[in-house]
FIPA-368289 format. One record per residue (C-alpha): residue in three letters; x, z, y. Coordinates in nm, 3 decimals, decimal comma, always signed. Last residue first. Layout:
! FIPA-368289
+------+---------+---------+---------+
! code !      c1 !      c3 !      c2 !
+------+---------+---------+---------+
!  Ala !       X !       Z !       Y !
...
+------+---------+---------+---------+
END
This chain:
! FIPA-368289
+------+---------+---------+---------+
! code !      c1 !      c3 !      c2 !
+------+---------+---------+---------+
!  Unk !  +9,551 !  +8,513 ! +11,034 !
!  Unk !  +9,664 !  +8,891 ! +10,928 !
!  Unk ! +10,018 !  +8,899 ! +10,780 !
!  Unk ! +10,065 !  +9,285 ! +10,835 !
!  Unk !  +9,823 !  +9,588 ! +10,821 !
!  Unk !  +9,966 !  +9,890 ! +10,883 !
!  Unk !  +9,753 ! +10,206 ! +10,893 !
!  Unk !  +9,927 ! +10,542 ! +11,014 !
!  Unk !  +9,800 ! +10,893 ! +10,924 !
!  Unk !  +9,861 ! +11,213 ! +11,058 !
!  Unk !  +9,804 ! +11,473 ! +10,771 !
!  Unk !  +9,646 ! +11,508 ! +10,439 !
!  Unk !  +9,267 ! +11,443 ! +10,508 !
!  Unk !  +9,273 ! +11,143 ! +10,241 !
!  Unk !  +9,480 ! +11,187 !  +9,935 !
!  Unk !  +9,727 ! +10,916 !  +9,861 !
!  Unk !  +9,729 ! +10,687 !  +9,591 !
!  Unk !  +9,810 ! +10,379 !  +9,771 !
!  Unk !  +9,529 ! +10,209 !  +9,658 !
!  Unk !  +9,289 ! +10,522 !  +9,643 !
!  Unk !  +9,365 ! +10,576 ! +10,001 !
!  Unk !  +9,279 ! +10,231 ! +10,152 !
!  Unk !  +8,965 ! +10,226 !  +9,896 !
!  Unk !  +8,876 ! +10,556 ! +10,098 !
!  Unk !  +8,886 ! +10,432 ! +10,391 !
!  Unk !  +8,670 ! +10,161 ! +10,313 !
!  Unk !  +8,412 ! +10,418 ! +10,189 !
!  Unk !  +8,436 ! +10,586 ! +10,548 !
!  Unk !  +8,383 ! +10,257 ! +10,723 !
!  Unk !  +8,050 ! +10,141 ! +10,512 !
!  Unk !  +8,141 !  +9,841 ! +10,255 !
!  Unk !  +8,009 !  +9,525 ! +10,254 !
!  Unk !  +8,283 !  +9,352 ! +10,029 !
!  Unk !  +8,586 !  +9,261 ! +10,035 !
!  Unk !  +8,851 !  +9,474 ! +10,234 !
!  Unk !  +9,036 !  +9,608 !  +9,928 !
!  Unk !  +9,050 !  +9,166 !  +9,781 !
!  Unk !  +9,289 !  +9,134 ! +10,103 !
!  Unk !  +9,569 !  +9,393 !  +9,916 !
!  Unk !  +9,508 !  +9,257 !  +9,566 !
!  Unk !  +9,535 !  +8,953 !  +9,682 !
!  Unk !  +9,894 !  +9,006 !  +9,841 !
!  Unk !  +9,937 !  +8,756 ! +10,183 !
!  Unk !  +9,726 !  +9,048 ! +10,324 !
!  Unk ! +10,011 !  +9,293 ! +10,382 !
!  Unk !  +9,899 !  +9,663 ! +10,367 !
!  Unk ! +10,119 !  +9,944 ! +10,502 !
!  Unk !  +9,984 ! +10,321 ! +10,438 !
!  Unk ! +10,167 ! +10,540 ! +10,582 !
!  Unk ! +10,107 ! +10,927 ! +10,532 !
!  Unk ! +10,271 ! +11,233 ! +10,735 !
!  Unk ! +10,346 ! +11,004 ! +11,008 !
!  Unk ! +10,622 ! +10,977 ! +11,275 !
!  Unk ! +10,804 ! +10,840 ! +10,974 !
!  Unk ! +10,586 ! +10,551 ! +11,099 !
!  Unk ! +10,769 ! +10,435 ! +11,416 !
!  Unk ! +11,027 ! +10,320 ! +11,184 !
!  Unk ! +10,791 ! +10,106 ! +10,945 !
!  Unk ! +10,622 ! +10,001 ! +11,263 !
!  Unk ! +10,947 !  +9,844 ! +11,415 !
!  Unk ! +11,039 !  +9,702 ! +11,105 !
!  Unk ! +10,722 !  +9,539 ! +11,053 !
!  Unk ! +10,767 !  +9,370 ! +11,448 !
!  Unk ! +11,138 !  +9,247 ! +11,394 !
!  Unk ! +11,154 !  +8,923 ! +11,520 !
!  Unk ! +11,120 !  +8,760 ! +11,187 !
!  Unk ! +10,789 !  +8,546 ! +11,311 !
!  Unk ! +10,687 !  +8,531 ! +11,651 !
!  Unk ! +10,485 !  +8,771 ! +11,825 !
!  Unk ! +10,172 !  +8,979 ! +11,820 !
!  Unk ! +10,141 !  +9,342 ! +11,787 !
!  Unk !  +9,730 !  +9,473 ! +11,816 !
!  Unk !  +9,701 !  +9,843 ! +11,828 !
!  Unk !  +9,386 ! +10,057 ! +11,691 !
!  Unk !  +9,274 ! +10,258 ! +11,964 !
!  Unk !  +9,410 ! +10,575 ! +12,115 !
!  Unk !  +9,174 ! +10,787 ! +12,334 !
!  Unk !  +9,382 ! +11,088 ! +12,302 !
!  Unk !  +9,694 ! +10,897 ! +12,385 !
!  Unk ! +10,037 ! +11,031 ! +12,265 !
!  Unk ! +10,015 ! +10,748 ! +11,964 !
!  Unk ! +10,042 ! +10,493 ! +12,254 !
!  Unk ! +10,333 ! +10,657 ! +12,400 !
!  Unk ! +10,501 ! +10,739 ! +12,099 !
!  Unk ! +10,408 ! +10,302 ! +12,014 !
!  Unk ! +10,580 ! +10,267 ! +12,355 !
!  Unk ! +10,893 ! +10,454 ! +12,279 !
!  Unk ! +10,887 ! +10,273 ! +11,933 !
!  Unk ! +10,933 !  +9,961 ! +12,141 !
!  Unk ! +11,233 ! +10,018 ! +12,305 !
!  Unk ! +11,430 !  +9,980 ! +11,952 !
!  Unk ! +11,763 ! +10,192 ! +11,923 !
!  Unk ! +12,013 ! +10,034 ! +11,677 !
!  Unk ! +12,018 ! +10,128 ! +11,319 !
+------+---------+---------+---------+
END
């Protein structure tokens, strides 16, 4: 595995108190997923969501408060929320 520069930055960004969610754009098969999927054994939970799956866009359907879309997120990956640092993916977004 060769050393990527750009987990440094995600540390950094992570680091930040005031973090907000993080936007990666770029060209296709240059390596962005694989970036986050290292960056997230950072993590205690990962949860990685590509919306080309149906069953992964059909989770943000609806009119849903925050905290019960959270939840869904959980439930799908079968993880229990409040376990740890947690890391939201969400790939393939147009």
């Amino acid at each position: 595995m060769f050393h990527r520069t750009i987990i440094e930055d995600f540390k950094k960004w992570a680091a930040k108190p005031e973090s907000r969610p993080l936007v990666l754009r770029g060209a296709r098969q240059v390596g962005k997923t694989t970036a986050v999927k290292i960056f997230a054994k950072e993590y205690d939970i990962f949860i990685y969501l590509n919306l080309e799956k149906a069953e992964e866009r059909n989770i943000f359907e609806g009119d849903y408060p925050f905290s019960d879309l959270l939840n869904r997120l959980f439930l799908h990956v079968g993880k229990e929320r409040n376990a740890g640092r947690v890391l939201i993916f969400i790939d393939i977004i147009k």
